[in-house]
N, C-alpha and C positions, 0 to 999 in steps of 0.2 A: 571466522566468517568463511564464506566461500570462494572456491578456487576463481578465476576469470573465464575458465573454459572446459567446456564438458559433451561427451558425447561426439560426432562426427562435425568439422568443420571442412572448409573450401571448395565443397562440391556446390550444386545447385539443392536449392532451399526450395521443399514441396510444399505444393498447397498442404495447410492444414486448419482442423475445425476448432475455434476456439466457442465455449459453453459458458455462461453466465450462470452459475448455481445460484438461482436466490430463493433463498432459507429466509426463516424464521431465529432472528437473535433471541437465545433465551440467554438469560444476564442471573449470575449466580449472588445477587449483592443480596439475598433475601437468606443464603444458606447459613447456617450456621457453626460448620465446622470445614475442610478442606473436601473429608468425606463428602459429608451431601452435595458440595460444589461439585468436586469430580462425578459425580452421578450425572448430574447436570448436562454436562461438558460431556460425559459417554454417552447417553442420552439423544445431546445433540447429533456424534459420530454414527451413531444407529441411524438415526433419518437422512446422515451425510451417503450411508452407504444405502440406503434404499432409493433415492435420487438418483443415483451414481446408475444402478440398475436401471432404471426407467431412460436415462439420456443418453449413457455408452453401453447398453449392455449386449447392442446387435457387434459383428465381428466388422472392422473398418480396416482399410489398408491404409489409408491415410493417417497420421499423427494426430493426436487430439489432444487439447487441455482443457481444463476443467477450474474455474476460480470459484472461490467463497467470497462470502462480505467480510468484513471488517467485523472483529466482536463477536461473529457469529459460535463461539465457544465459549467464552467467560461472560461477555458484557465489558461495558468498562466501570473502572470505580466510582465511587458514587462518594460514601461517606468514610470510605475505609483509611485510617493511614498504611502508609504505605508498608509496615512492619504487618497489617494485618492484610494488605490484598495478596503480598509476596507470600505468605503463610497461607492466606486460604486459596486463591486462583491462580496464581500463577505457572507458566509450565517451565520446562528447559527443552529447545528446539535446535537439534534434538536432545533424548537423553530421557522421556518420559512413556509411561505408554501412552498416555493417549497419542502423543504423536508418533507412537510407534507402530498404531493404527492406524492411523493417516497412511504411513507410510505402507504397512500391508494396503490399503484401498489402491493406493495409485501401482501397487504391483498387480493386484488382484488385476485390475481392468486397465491395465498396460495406456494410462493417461501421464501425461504431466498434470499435477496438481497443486491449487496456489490456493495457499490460506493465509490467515492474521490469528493473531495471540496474543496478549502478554504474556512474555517472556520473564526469568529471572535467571540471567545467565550466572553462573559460579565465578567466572571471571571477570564481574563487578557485583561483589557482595552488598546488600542493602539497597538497590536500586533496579527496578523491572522496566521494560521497555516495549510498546507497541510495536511488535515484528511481524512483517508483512513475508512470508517464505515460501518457495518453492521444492516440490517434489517432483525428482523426475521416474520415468517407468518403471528403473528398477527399485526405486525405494529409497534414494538418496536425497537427503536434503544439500539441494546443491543452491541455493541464494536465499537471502536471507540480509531484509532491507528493513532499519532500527528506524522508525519516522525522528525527522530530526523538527518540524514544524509540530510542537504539543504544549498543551497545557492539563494534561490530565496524565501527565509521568514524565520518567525523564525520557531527555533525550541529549544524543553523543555528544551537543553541541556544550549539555553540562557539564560536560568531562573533555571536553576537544582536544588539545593536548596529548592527554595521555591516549583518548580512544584511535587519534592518530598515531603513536606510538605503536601503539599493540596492532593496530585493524590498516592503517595506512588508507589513503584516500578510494581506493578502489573498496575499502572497506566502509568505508563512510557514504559513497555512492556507486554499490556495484550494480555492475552489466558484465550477464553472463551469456558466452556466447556459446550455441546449441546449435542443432540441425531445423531447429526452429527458425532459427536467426538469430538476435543479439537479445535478449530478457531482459528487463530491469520491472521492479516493483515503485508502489507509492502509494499509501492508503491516504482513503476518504478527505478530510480537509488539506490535506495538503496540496490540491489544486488551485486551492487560492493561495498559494505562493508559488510565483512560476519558475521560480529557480529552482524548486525542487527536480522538475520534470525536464529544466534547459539543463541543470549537471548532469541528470541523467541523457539524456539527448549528446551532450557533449562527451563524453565516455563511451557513445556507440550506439545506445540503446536502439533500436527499431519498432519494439513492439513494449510496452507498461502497461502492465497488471495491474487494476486496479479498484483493490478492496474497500468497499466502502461502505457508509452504516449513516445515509442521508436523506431527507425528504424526498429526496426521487424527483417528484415532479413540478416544483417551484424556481421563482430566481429568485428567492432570497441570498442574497452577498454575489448574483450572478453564479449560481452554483452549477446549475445546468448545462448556462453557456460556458464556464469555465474547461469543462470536461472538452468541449468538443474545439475549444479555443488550446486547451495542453496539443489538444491532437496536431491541430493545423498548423500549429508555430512552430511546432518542434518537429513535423512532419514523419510524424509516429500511428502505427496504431493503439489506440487506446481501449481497452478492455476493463468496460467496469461494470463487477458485480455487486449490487446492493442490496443489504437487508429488506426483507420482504413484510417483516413487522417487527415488533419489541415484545417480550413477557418476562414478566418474574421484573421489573426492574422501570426506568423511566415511561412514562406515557407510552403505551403499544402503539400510537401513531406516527411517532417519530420517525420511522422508517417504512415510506412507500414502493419501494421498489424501483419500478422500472430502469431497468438494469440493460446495459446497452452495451456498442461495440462499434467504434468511430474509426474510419480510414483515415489516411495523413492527410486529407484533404480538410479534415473535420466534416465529413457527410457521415450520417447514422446508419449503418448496415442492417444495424438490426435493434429491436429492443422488447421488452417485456410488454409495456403499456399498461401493467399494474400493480398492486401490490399481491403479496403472500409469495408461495411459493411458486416458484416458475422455471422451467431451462427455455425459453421461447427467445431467449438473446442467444442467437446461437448463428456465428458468422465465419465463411472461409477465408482464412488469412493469406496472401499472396505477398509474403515480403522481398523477390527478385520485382516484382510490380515495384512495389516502394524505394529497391535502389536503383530501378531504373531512374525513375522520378527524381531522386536525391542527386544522380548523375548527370542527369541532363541542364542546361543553364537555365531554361526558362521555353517560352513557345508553348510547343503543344500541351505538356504538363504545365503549364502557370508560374507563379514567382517561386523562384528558389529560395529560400525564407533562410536555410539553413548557410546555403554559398554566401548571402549577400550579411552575413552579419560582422558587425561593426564592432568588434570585442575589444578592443580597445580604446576607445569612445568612452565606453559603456565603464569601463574596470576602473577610469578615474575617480568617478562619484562614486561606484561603492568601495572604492580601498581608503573612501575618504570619510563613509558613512560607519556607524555603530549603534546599534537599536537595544536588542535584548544581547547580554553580556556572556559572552563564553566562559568556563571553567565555573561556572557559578557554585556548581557542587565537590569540587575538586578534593576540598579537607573535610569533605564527607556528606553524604545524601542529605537531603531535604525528608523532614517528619511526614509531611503529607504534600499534598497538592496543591493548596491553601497557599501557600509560598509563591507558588508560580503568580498567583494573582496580586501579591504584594511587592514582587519582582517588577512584573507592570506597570504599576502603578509611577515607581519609580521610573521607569524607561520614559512614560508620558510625561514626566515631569521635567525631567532633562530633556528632553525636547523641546518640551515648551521654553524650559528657558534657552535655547539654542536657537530661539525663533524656524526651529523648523516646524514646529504643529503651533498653534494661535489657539490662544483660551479665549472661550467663547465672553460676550459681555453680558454681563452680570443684569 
């Protein structure tokens, strides 16, 4: 995984433009061999780099980043076991060309650049992971965040143990800090879990990228509000680029776009306001604004959310709580996906009998 620290730190942190790339997810579940997926998948980096052109391609003095959505290179699995998505789609980030192209892009037009993948790292054989990564301008993949909230792959949480072993908690939830400020990632559904974005928060973060492949403009599960509720609670800017449609793969409406970029206040700076492709979310990031705010007790900036939290309160219910089961895949990967949903099954079960969830009457 990646270092904690890269690029210039301790001076003053410049304004800079963060871009919302929202693409079109074409999803490889229809290919029939690795080849025609990879076609795919280069396919997509062709229209990655003609975007790229149209939204940074005048000369800026200011810093700029640039996100994708979530999926927007493979898709995710659909029917495949896992023996067949790690064979036909999946990449190694780095260590592949196509993301070796990525990374010529973010040299070529001197951006930081954040994308998502399924990954198949070498250093867990039989097991691929939704990795949410960053590029910085010279071409380095310098972070690189495994979602641990899934049910369509694994995640560290199935390995926990050992993936602390090898990766250690900054690996499990890194923030990398930059001339940017402090980066951290976290794709699409994992905003309806808030811990995801409080570890990260709690580690440093200031600014989360955030890849994602979702209806865009509904509250279904509160999805909308959730975005702009990660923002304010954790007193981050929130940076999320969404898929701007679907092909080759589930219903092409699945993914409406409007792709946006939330202060730590949770106010919307900016957004797309519709679907297909767009760079129209495109907002100046001010992160000394935000530790001023983080600094102050309260008053002119408003509640301090972050000062005033009560982590100890809070750590007794969850060191006392257990839901979905860690190590699950430890003596070796799950066949397909399939599992996860019979995994659950079981976790509702045992709750119920724990009297913490109530079975409906019959």
């Amino acid at each position: 995984m990646s270092d904690q620290k890269t690029g210039k730190q301790g001076g003053r942190v410049p304004l800079w433009q963060a871009t919302c790339m929202q693409t079109i997810n074409r999803s490889v579940n229809r290919a029939g061999s690795r080849e025609e997926a990879m076609q795919i998948v280069n396919g997509s980096i062709d229209r990655w780099e003609e975007m790229l052109g149209y939204a940074v391609g005048r000369p800026a003095k200011a810093p700029r980043l640039v996100l994708f959505p979530e999926f927007n290179l493979q898709g995710a699995p659909h029917k495949e076991s896992t023996e067949e998505w790690i064979r036909k789609a999946c990449l190694q980030i780095p260590g592949c060309a196509e993301v070796e192209r990525l990374q010529q892009l973010a040299q070529r037009f001197r951006v930081w650049l954040g994308a998502n993948a399924y990954e198949a790292p070498p250093e867990w054989p039989g097991m691929y992971f939704n990795c949410s990564f960053l590029i910085d301008p010279s071409g380095d993949v310098v972070l690189k965040y495994r979602r641990v909230s899934t049910e369509q792959g694994f995640s560290p949480h199935d390995i926990l143990e050992r993936y602390l072993d090898k990766h250690g908690v900054e690996g499990l939830w890194p923030v990398i800090r930059t001339e940017l400020g402090n980066l951290a990632m976290m794709p699409c559904g994992e905003i309806l879990w808030p811990e995801t974005a409080r570890c990260l928060t709690l580690r440093g973060a200031e600014v989360i990228l955030h890849p994602t492949s979702d209806h865009g403009r509904t509250e279904f599960m509160a999805w909308e509000s959730a975005k702009r509720t990660r923002a304010a609670e954790n007193m981050v800017y929130f940076i999320s680029a969404n898929a701007g449609g679907i092909e080759g793969g589930p219903p092409s409406g699945q993914n409406t776009g409007n792709s946006k970029i939330i202060d730590f206040q949770g106010r919307v700076l900016a957004e797309a306001h519709a679907s297909g492709e767009s760079t129209r979310a495109n907002a100046v990031i001010d992160v000394e604004m935000l530790r001023r705010v983080r600094c102050t007790p309260g008053g002119l900036f408003g509640v301090n959310r972050l000062a005033r939290l009560r982590i100890e309160a809070y750590s007794l219910v969850y060191a006392a709580a257990s839901f979905y089961p860690p190590n699950l895949w430890t003596n070796g990967p799950m066949k397909s996906k399939g599992q996860i949903q019979e995994e659950l099954a079981r976790v509702i079960e045992r709750k119920i009998d724990a009297g913490t969830f109530m079975r409906p009457l019959e």
